[in-house]
C-alpha positions in Angstrom: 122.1 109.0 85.3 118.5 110.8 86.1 115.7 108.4 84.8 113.0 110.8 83.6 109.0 110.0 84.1 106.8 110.2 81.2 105.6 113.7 81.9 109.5 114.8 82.8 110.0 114.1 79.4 110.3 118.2 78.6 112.5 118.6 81.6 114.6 116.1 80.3 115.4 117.7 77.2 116.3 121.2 79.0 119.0 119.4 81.6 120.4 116.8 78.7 121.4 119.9 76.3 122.5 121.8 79.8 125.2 119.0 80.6 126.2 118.3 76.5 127.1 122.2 76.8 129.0 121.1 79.7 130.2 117.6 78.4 131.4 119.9 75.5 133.4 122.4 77.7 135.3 119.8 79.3 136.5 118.1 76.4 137.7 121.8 74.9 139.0 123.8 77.8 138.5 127.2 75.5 135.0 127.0 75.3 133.0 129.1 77.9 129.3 128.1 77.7 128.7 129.1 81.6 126.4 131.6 80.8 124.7 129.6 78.4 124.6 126.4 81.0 122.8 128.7 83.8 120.1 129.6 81.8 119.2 126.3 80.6 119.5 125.3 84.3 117.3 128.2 85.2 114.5 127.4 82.7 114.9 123.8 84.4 114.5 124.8 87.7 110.9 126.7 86.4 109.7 124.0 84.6 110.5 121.5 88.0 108.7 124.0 89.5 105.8 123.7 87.3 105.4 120.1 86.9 105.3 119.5 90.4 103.2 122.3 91.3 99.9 120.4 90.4 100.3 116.9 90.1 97.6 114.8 89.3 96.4 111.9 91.0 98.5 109.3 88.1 100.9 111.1 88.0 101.8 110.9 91.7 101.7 107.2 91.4 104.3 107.6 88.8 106.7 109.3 91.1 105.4 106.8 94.3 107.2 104.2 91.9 110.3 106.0 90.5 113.2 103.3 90.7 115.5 105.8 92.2 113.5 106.7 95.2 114.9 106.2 98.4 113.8 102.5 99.9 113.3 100.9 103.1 117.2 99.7 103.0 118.3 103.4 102.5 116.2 104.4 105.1 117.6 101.9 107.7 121.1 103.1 106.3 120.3 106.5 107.1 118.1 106.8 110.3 118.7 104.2 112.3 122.0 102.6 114.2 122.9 99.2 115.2 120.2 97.6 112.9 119.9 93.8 113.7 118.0 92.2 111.1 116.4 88.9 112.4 115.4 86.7 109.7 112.4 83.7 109.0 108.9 83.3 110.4 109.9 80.3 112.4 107.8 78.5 110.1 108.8 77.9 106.4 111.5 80.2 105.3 112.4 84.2 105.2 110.9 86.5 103.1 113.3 89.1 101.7 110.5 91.4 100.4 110.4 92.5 104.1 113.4 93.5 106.4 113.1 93.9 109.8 114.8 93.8 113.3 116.0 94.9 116.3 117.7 99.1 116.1 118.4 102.5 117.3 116.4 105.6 116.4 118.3 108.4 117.8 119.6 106.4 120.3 116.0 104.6 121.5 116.0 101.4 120.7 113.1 99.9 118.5 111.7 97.4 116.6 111.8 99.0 112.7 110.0 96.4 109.4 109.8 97.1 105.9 109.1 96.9 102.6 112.1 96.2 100.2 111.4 96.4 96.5 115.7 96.3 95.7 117.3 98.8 93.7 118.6 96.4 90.3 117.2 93.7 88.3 118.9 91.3 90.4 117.7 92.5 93.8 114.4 93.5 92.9 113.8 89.9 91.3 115.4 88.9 94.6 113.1 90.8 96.9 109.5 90.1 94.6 109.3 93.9 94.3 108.4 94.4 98.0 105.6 92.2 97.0 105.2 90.2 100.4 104.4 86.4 101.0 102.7 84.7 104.2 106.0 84.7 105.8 107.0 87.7 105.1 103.7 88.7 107.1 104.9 86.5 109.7 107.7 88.1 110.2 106.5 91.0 110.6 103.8 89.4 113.5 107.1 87.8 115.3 108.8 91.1 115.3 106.0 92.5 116.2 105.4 90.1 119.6 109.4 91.0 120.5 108.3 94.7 120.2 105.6 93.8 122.7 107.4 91.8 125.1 110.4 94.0 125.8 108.6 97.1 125.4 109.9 98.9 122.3 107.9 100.6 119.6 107.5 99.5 116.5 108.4 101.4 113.5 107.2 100.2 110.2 108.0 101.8 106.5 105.2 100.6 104.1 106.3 100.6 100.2 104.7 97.6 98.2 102.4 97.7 95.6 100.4 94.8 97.2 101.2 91.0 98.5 102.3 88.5 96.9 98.9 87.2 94.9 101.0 83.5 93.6 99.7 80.7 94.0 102.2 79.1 96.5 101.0 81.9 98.9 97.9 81.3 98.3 98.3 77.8 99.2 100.8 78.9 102.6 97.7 81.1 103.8 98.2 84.6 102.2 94.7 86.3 103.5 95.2 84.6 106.8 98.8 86.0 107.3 97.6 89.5 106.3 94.9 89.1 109.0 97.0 88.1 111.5 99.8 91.5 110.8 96.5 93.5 110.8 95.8 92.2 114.1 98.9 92.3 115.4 99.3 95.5 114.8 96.2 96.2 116.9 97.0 94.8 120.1 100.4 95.5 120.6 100.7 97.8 123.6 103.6 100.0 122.1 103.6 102.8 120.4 103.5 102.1 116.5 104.2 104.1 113.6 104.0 104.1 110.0 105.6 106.0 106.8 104.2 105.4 103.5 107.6 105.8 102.0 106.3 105.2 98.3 102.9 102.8 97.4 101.0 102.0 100.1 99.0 98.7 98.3 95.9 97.2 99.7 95.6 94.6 102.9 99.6 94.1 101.9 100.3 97.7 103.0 97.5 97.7 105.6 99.3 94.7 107.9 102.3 97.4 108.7 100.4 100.5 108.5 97.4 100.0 111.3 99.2 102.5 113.5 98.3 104.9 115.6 100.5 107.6 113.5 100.4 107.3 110.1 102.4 109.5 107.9 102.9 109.6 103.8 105.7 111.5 102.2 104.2 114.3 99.7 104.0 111.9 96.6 103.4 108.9 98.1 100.1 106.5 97.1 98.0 104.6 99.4 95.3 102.8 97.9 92.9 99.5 98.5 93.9 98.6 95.0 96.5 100.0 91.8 95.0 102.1 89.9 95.5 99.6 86.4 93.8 97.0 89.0 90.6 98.9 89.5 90.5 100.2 86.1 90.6 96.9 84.4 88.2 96.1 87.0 85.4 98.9 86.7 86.1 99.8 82.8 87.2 96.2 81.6 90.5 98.4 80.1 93.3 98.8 82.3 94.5 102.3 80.4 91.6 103.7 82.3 94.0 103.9 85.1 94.5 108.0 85.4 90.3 108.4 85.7 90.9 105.3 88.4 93.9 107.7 90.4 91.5 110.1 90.2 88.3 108.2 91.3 90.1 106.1 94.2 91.4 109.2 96.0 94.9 108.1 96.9 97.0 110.7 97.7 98.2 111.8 100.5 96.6 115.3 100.7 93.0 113.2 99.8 94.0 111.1 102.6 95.2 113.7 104.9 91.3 115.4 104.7 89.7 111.7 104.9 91.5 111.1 108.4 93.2 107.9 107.2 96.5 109.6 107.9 97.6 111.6 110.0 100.5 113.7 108.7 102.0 114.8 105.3 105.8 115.0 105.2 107.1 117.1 102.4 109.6 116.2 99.9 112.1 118.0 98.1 111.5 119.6 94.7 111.2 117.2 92.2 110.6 114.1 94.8 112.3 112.5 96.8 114.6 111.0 94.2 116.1 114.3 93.5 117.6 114.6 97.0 117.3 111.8 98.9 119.2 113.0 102.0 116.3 115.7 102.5 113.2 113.1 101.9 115.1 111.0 104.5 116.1 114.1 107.2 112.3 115.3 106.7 111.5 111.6 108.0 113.3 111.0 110.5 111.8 114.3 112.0 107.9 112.9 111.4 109.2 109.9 112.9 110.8 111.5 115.9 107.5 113.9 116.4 104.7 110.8 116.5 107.1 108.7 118.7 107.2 111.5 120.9 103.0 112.4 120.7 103.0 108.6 121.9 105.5 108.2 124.4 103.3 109.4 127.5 100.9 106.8 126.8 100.3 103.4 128.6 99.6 99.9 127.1 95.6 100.4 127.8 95.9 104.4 126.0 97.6 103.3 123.4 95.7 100.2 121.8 92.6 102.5 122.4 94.0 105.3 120.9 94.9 103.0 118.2 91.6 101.5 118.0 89.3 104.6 118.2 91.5 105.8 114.8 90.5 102.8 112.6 87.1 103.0 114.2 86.5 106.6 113.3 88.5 106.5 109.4 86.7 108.4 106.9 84.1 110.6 109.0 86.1 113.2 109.0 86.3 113.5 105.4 82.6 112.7 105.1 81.5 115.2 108.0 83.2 117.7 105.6 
């Protein structure tokens, strides 16, 4: 069953009295409501249409967080062969808010982390949301070195609202760990590259996503902070949060004219949890395309191309 967003609540509507004509048909074979069916669907298709022409900034967060959107897991399932997951940070445990390992992309073999949020009560409470602690980060760094050593890019599909804040990652060196992804990231002499498959959330998203490709799907979010977080910060009221989306400039087409990403992968009509076998084709395509911008680079070419990026974020935008 279609879960419906606040503003989808219209749409909703349209579609439910579209399949009760249907439900309705089925259960009395000499009804004929076909007619009636395609127009409803046709006024839903417009409205779609509509809705997502012109989506504000909150909005897009909305549909960044939609449970049904494809995750990292469905990703893996989809685009990549022979995954490999390697587990722990070698240090204190495993962190299942990020998966990672050893797999093929279109038969090149790579080094692919992730944020998992889960899909169910059970896995999500499982997987902290895709809300990363210290070794979860340190993970990431180990997989990272592997990718380094043997020579394999790196592949990294950001979804997390944030890391882990708790106070037992405090205490295990939270900031620290984040540091040392970010950094890892930077000196890697492979090619690395980046999706923001859904939120993209402060230093938690940053430690995958210092790449030297960066792409967002259409209605992803990518943000030094969640919009209730900086509204309760700025405005003391955290239902401040749509002027916040709009202030903190977090979408991807904002980001696309800032120079903090690179590319902006479309996504089917409606998002990508409408059809997720097209959010994930149009992907694996952006993912294919940066590997191969990178792929006639050595390790010196890469880390500065990597570096000059992050040095010059935002001056495009600016310059403007």
């Amino acid at each position: 069953m279609t879960q419906y967003l606040d503003f989808e609540k219209p749409l909703a509507e349209i579609e439910g009295k579209a399949e009760e004509l249907r439900a309705l048909a089925r259960a009395n074979e000499e009804m004929d409501v076909a007619d009636e069916a395609a127009a409803l669907d046709q006024k839903a298709a417009k409205l779609l249409d509509d809705l997502y022409a012109e989506l504000t900034p909150w909005r897009r967060c909305q549909v960044a967080r939609h449970p049904e959107r494809p995750h990292c897991k469905d990703y893996l399932k989809a685009l990549f062969t022979e995954f490999t997951p390697l587990a722990g940070d070698r240090n204190f445990a495993d962190d299942l808010a990020v998966m990672g390992g050893l797999a093929r992309f279109r038969d090149q073999p790579v080094v692919v982390i992730g944020h998992e949020k889960g899909s169910d009560t059970k896995s999500r409470i499982e997987r902290n949301f895709g809300m990363a602690r210290p070794e979860g980060y340190r993970k990431a760094v180990r997989l990272m070195n592997i990718a380094d050593r043997f020579n394999l890019p790196v592949v990294t599909l950001v979804d997390t609202a944030g890391a882990y804040p708790g106070k037992g990652a405090e205490e295990r060196g939270q900031s620290e760990a984040i540091a040392r992804s970010t950094e890892a990231c930077l000196q890697i002499g492979v090619p690395l590259v980046s999706v923001i498959i859904g939120e993209g959330g402060s230093g938690g998203a940053v430690a995958f996503a210092t790449a030297n490709r960066v792409a967002m799907l259409e209605h992803s979010v990518y943000s030094v902070i969640s919009p209730e977080g900086c509204a309760s910060i700025l405005w003391k009221n955290s239902e401040k949060m749509r002027e916040a989306a709009e202030a903190l400039r977090l979408t991807a087409q904002d980001l696309k004219k800032l120079g903090v990403i690179d590319r902006i992968i479309p996504e089917p009509r409606g998002g990508a949890h409408r059809d997720k076998q097209t959010a994930m084709a149009a992907v694996e395509k952006a993912i294919a395309s940066m590997l191969d911008d990178l792929k006639k680079k050595d390790r010196a070419a890469l880390i500065a191309d990597r570096r000059n990026k992050y040095l010059d974020m935002g001056t495009k935008g600016l310059a403007a």
